[in-house]
C-alpha positions as CSV (number, residue, x, y, z in Angstrom):
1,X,92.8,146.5,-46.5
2,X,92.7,146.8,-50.6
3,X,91.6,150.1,-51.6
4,X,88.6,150.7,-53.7
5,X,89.0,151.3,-57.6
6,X,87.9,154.9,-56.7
7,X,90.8,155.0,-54.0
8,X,93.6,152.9,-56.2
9,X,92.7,155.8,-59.5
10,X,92.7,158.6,-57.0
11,X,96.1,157.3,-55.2
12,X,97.9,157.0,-58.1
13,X,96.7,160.4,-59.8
14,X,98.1,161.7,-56.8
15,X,101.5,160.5,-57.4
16,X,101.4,161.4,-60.9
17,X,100.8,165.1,-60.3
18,X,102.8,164.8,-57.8
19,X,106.0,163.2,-60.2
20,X,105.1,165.6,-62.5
21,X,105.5,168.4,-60.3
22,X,108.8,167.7,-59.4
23,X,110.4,167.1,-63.1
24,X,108.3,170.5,-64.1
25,X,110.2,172.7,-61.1
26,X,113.4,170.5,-62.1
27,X,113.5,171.4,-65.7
28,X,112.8,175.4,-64.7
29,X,115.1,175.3,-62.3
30,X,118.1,173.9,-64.5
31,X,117.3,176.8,-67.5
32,X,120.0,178.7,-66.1
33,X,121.9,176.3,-64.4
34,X,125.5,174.7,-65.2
35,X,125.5,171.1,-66.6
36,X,127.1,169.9,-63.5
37,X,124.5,171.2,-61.0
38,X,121.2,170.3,-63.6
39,X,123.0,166.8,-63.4
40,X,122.9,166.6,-59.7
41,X,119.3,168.2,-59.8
42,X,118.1,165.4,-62.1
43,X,119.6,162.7,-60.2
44,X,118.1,164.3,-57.1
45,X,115.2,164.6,-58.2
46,X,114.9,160.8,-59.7
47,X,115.4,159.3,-56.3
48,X,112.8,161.8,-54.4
49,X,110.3,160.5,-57.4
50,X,111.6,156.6,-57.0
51,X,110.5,157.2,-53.2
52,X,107.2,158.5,-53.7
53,X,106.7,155.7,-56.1
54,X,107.7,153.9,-53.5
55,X,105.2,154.5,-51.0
56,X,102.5,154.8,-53.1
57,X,102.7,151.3,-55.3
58,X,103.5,149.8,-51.7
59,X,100.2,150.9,-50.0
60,X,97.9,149.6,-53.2
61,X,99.8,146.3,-53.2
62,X,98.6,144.1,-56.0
63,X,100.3,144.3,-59.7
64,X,101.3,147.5,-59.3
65,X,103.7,146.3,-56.4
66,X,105.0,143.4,-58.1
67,X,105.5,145.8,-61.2
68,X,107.9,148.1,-58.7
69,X,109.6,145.0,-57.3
70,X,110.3,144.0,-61.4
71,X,111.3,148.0,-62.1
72,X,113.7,147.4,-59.1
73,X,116.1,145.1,-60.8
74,X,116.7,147.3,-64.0
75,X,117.9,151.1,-64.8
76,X,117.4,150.3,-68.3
77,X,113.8,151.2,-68.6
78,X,113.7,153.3,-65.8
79,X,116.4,155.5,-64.5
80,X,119.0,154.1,-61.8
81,X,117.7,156.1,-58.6
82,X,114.1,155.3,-59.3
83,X,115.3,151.7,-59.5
84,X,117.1,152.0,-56.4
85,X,114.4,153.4,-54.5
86,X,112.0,150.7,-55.7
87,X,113.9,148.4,-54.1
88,X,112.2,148.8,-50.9
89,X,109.2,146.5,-52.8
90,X,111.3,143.6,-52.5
91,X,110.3,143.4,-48.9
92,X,107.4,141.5,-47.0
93,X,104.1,143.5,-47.6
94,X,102.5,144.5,-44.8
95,X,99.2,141.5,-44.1
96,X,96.0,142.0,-44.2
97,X,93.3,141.2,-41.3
98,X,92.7,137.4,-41.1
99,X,89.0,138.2,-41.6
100,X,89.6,139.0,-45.5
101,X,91.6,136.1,-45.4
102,X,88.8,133.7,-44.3
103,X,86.2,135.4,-46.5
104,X,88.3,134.8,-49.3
105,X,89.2,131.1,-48.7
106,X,85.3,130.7,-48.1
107,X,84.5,132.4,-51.4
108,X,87.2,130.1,-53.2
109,X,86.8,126.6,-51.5
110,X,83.5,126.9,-50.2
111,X,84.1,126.7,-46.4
112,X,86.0,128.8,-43.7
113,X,89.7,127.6,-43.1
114,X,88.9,126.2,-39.7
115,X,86.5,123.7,-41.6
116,X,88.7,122.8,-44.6
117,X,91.8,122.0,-42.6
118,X,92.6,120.2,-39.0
119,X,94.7,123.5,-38.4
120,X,95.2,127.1,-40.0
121,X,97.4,129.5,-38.1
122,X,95.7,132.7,-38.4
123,X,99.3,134.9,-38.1
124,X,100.7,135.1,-41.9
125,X,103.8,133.1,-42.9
126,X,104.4,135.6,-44.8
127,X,103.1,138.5,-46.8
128,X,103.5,139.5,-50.4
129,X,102.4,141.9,-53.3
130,X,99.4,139.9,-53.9
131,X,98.8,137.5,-51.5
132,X,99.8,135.7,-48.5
133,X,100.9,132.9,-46.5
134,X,99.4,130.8,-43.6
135,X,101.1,127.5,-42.4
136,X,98.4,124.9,-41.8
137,X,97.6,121.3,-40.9
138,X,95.4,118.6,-43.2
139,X,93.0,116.3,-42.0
140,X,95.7,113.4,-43.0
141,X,98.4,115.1,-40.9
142,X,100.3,116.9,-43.7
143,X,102.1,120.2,-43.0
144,X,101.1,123.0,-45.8
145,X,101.4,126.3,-46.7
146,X,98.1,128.0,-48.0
147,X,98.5,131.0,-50.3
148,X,95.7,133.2,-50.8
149,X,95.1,136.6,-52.8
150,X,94.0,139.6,-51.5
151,X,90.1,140.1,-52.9
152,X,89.9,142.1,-56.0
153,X,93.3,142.3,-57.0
154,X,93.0,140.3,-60.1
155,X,89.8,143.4,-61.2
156,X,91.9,145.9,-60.5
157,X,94.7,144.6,-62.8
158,X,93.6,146.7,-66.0
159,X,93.4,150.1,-64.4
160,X,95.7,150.0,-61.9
161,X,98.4,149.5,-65.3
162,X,96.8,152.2,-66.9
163,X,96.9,154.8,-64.4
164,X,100.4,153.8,-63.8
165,X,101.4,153.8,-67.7
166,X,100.1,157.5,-67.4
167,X,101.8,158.5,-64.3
168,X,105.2,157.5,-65.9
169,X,104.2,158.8,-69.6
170,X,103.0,162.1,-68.0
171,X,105.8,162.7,-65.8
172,X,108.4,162.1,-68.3
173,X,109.9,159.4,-66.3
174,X,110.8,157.0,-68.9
175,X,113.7,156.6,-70.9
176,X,112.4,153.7,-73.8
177,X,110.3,155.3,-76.9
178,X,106.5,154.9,-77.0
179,X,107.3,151.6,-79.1
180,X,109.0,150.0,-76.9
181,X,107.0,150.7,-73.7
182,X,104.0,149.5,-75.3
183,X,105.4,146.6,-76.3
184,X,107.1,146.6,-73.0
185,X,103.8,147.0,-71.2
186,X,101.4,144.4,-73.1
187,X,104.3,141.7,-72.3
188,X,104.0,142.6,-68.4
189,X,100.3,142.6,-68.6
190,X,100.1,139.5,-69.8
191,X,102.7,138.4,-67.0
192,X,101.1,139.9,-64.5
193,X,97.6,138.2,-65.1
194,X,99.3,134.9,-65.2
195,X,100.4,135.3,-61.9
196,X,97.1,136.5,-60.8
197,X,96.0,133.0,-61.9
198,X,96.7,130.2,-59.0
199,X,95.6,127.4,-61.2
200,X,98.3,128.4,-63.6
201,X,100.9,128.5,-60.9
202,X,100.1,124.6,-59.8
203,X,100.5,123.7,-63.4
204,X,104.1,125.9,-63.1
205,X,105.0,123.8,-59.5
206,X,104.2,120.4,-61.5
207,X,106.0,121.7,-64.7
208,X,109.3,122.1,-63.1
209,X,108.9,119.5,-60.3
210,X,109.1,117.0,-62.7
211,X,111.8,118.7,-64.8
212,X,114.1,118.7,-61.5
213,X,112.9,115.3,-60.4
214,X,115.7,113.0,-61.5
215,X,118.1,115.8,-62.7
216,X,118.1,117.8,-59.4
217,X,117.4,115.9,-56.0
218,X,119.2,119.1,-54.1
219,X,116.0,120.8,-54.9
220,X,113.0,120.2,-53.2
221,X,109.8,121.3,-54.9
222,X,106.2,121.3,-53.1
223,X,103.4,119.4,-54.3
224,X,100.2,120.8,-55.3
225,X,97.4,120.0,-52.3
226,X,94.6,119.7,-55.6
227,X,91.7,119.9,-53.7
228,X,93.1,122.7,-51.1
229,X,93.3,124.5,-54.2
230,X,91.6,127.0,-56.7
231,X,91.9,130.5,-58.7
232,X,92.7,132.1,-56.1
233,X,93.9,130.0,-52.9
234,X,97.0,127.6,-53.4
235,X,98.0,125.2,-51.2
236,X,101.0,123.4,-51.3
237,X,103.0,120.8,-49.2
238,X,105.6,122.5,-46.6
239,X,109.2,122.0,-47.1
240,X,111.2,123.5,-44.2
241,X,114.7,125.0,-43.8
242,X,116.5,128.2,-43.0
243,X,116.4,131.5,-44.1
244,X,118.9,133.1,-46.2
245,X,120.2,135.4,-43.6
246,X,120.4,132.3,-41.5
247,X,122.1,130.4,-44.0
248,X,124.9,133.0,-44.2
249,X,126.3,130.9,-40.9
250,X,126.4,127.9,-42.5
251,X,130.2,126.1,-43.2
252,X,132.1,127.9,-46.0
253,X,131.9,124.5,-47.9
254,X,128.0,124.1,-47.7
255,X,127.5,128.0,-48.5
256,X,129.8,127.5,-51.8
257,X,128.0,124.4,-52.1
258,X,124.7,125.8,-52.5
259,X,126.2,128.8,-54.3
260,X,127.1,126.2,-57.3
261,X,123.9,124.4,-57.1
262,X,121.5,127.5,-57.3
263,X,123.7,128.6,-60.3
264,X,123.2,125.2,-61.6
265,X,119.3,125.4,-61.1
266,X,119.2,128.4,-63.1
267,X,121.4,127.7,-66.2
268,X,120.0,124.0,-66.2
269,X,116.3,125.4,-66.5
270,X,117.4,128.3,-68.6
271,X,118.9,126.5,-71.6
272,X,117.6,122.8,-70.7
273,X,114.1,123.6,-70.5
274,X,114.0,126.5,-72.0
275,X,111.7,128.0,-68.9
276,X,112.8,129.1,-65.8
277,X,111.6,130.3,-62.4
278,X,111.7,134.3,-62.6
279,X,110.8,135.0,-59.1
280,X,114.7,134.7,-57.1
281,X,113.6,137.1,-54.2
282,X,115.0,134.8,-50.8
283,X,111.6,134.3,-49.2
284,X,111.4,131.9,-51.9
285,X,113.9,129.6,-50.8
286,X,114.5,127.4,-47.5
287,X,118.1,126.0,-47.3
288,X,119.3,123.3,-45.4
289,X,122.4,122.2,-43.3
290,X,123.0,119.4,-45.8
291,X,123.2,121.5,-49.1
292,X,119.7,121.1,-50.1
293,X,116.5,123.5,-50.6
294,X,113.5,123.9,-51.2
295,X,112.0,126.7,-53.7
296,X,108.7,128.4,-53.9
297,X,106.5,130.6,-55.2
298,X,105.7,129.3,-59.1
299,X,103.3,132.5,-60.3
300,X,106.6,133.9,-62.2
301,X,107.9,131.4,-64.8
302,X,109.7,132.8,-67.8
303,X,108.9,130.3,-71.0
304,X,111.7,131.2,-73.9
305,X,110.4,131.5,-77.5
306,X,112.5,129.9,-79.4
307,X,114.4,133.4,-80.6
308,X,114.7,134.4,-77.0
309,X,116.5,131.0,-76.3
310,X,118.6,131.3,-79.5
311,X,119.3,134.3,-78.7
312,X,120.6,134.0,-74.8
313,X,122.4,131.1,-75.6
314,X,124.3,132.8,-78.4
315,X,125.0,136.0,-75.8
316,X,126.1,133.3,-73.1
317,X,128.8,131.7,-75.4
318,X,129.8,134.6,-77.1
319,X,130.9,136.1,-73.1
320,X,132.3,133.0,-72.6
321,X,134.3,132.6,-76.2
322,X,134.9,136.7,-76.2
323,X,132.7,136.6,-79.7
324,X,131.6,140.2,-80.1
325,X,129.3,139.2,-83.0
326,X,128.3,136.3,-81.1
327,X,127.0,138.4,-78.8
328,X,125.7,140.9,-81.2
329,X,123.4,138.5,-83.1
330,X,121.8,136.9,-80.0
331,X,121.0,140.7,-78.5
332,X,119.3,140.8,-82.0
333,X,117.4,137.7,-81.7
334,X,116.0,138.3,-78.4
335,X,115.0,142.2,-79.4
336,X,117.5,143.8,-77.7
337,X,119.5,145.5,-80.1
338,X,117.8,147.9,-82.3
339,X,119.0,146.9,-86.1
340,X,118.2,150.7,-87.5
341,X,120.2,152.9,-84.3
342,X,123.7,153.2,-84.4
343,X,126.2,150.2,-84.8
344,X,127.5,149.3,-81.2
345,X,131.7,149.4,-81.2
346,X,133.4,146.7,-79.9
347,X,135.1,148.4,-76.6
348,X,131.4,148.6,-75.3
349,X,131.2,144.9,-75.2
350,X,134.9,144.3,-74.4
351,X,133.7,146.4,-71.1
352,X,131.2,144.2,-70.6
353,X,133.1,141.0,-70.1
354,X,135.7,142.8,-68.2
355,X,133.1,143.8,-65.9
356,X,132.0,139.9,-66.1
357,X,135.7,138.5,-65.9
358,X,135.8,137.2,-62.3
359,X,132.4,135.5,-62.7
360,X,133.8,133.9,-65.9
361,X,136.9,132.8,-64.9
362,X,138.0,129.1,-66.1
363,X,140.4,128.7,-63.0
364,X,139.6,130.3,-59.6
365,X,136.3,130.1,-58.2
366,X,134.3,133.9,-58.2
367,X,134.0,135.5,-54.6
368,X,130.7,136.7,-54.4
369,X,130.8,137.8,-51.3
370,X,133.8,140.3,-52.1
371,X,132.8,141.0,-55.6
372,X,132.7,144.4,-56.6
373,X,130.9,143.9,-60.3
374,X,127.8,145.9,-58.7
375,X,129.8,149.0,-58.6
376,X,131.7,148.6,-61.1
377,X,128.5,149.0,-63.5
378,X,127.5,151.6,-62.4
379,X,130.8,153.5,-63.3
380,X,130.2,151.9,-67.0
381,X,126.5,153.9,-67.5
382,X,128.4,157.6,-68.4
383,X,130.1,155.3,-71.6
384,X,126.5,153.7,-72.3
385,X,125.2,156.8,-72.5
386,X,125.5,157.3,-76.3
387,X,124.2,154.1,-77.4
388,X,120.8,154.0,-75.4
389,X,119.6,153.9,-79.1
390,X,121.1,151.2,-80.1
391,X,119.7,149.0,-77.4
392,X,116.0,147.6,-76.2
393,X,114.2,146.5,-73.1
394,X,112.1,143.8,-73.6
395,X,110.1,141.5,-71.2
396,X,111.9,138.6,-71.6
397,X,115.5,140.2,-70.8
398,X,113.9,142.7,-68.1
399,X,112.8,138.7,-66.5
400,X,116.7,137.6,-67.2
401,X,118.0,140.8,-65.6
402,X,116.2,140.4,-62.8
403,X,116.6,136.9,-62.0
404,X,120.5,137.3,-62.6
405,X,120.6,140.1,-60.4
406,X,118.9,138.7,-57.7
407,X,120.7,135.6,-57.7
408,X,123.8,137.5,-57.5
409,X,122.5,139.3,-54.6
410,X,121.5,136.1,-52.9
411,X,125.1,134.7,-53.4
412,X,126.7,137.7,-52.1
413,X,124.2,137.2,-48.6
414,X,126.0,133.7,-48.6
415,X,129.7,134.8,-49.0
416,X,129.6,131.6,-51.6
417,X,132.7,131.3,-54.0
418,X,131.4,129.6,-56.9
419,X,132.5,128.2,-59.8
420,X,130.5,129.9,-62.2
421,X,132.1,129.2,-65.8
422,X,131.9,125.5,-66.1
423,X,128.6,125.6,-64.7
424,X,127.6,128.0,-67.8
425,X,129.5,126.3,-70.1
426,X,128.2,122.7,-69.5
427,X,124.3,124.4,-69.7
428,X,124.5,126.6,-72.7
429,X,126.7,123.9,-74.8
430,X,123.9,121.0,-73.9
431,X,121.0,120.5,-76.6
């Protein structure tokens, strides 16, 4: 059940004096100690905080747990073992009764499930950070899938991110300046409430449904049940297939199929339509013996301003042309790259793209499934160190980040070998 907005402030003033304790006793404790142990007591001390955080963003649900799914995917605003340990938010949420799910369709549409549709299975589909999933039946025999939000999460929104921008600010838990968390924070806001609003998301399934229509037909895209739907409850058609732990038994050829074709989703909506959908955890997608699948879950779509898609696009081609200023001007474009901080020497991006090399190469296909690029970037971080001037998080490449990380992961479920390059090419050199 949500927790009050007396519970949520005192929960998460909790975990702030309780993050805050822990870096206090870790800075005494390294005054006298050698750098190689007050590294190893930092490091430790980052992952027991990460877990706390953990647990404690996971129990209020809401904005706050979609925040820690999105601080999951990126060391660069946080540090790596926090990120690591919020990486447990990328799971199913626990559900909540079906009571306060029938109170809430009621409140939204005006009657209880059981009048509105021929059949509502009162077991979740699924669960989420704010909301959930019921399959259900129409009165004109279509199959559907009704999301609705847990009660007051949408109230909760501004307090819940101000508590936690003090927990982090007062525990010293941050690594960007004041300047660019703020900005950092308004961007997510704003985000977040957009998801909160179910009426925006139908417009975001329409958006890229007819966007994919014609180019796309491997992708199946739900339609919006209109008057199954409001603020807060969503319904859309049902489009079945497998899981992605189920489609890891799939052929080779269909696995490397739908490896190319997922890459090709992304890069086509990316740099064709300038928006793209930001949400790539694998509940979102149902896969099917023939190549095909379906995608949901629409609250999350990232629309480029027209820097930001300058600005990727140049970062993109310079990779693939090995332009170091290439990719220099687009990190400035999109925010990245902090004009007045130290100039950034070309070895750090020639690291880069040897990092990227297998995913970019023009004549084998790129093993997913035995790539070892993950690691391998971790082992860059010590070199990075010295330039964490020189560079920004923003929103928009937090949302890039974390989309091509995800992806990435979900390739490496399927084993796919993909060819990655030409893919890339054909998107970022279309207009």
């Amino acid at each position: 059940m949500q927790k009050s907005k007396l519970g949520r402030a005192l929960a998460l003033s909790q975990m702030t004096a309780s993050v805050a304790g822990s870096y206090l006793g870790t800075r005494l404790a390294n005054t006298l100690a050698n750098p190689d142990k007050v590294r190893q007591r930092i490091e430790a001390t980052h992952s027991m905080v990460g877990k706390r955080m953990a647990r404690t963003l996971g129990e209020l649900k809401g904005p706050l747990m979609k925040l820690g799914q999105m601080g999951s995917f990126s060391s660069g605003l946080l540090p790596r073992e926090i990120s690591e340990a919020l990486a447990v938010l990328r799971k199913d949420a626990p559900p909540v009764s079906y009571s306060v799910i029938a109170k809430q369709v009621e409140a939204e549409l005006g009657a209880p499930p059981e009048r509105l549709f021929c059949s509502f299975e009162r077991e979740p589909y699924a669960a989420a950070s704010i909301g959930q999933l019921h399959r259900a039946t129409t009165d004109d025999g279509r199959q559907v899938v009704v999301k609705v939000q847990y009660p007051d999460i949408a109230k909760s929104l501004d307090s819940d991110l101000g508590q936690l921008r003090f927990a982090l600010r007062a525990a010293g838990a941050l690594r960007s300046n004041k300047e660019v968390f703020d900005r950092f924070y308004q961007e997510i806001k704003a985000q977040l409430r957009e998801e909160l609003d179910y009426c925006n998301e139908a417009e975001n399934v329409r958006y890229l449904a007819n966007f994919h229509r014609e180019r796309h037909p491997f992708v199946h895209i739900p339609q919006v049940v209109a008057d199954k739907s409001s603020e807060r409850v969503l319904t859309l058609t049902f489009e079945g297939g497998c899981s992605l732990e189920d489609a890891a038994s799939l052929s080779q050829s269909v696995r490397d199929l739908i490896g190319e074709r997922l890459i090709e989703l992304l890069y086509s909506e990316m740099f064709n339509l300038g928006s793209f959908h930001a949400d790539p955890n694998p509940a979102n997608f149902a896969f099917r013996p023939d190549g095909t699948f379906a995608l949901y879950d629409f609250g999350c779509i990232k629309r480029f301003n027209s820097d930001e898609h300058a600005g990727f696009r140049g970062i993109l081609k310079g990779a693939l042309e090995r332009d170091f200023k290439a990719i220099e001007q687009g990190l400035l474009a999109i925010g990245a790259r902090n004009p007045e901080a130290p100039p950034v020497e070309d070895s750090v991006y020639q690291s880069l793209l040897e990092l990227l090399a297998p995913a970019l190469d023009p004549d084998e296909p790129f093993d997913v499934g035995g790539s070892t690029i993950h690691r391998n970037a971790l082992k860059l971080l010590p070199d990075f160190r010295k330039y964490i001037r020189s560079f920004r998080v923003t929103a928009g490449m937090l949302l890039v980040q974390r989309v091509n990380v995800g992806y990435y992961g979900n390739l490496r479920a399927l084993s796919a070998r993909v060819r990655c390059r030409q893919i890339i090419e054909n998107a970022v050199s279309s207009i």
